[in-house]
N, C-alpha and C positions, 0 to 999 in steps of 0.2 A: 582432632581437626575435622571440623564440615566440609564435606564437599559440596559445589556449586552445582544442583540438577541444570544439565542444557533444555534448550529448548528444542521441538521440532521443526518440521519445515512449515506442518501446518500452523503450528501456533506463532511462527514466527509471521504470517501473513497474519494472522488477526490482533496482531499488534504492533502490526508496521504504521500503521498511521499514530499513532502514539510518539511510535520512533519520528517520521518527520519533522511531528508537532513540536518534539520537544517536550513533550510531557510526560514520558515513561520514569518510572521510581526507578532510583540508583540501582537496587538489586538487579531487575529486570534489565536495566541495561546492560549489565555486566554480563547475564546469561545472553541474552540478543545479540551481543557482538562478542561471544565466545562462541556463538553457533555459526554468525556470519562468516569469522574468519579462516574455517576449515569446510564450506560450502559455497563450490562455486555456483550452483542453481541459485539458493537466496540472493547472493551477490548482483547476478543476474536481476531476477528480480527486483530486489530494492533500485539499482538503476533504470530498470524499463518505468518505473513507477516512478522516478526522479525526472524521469526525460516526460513522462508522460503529465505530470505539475506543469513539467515547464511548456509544454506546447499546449494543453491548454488554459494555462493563465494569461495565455494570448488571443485566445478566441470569446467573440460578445456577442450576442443575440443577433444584431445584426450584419454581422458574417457569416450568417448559415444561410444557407437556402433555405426556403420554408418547406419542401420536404424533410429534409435533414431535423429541422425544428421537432416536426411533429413527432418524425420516427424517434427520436431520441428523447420527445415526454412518453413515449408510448414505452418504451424498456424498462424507464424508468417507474410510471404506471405501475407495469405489471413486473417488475421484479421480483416480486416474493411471490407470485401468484401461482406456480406451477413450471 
């Protein structure tokens, strides 16, 4: 008999968008919500992230202020930069 490696907390955030999309492999899934369901922090997690789709899949360019605009190309900009 195989047993199923779980997965960590971290590796569980770098393949949680897989997870929403819908496009994670069977195997993986099965480890992903065998980690979820004896972790309340992921749990956590995966909702802040569910809530956070849904608030902003309601926001368009122009409902921002155009501070707001700039500072939020500017993060995105420089995200990997240090």
């Amino acid at each position: 008999m195989t047993s199923i490696r779980t997965i960590t907390c971290q590796e569980l955030t770098e393949v949680l968008t897989d997870y929403l999309e819908g496009v994670m492999t069977p195997d993986l899934l099965v480890r992903f919500e065998g980690h979820l369901a004896p972790c309340p922090g992921c749990r956590t997690y995966l909702e802040q992230m569910r809530q956070t789709i849904r608030l902003t899949g309601t926001l368009t360019e122009e409902t921002l202020a155009p501070e707001t605009k700039d500072a939020l190309l500017g993060i995105f900009r420089n995200w990997n930069k240090g």
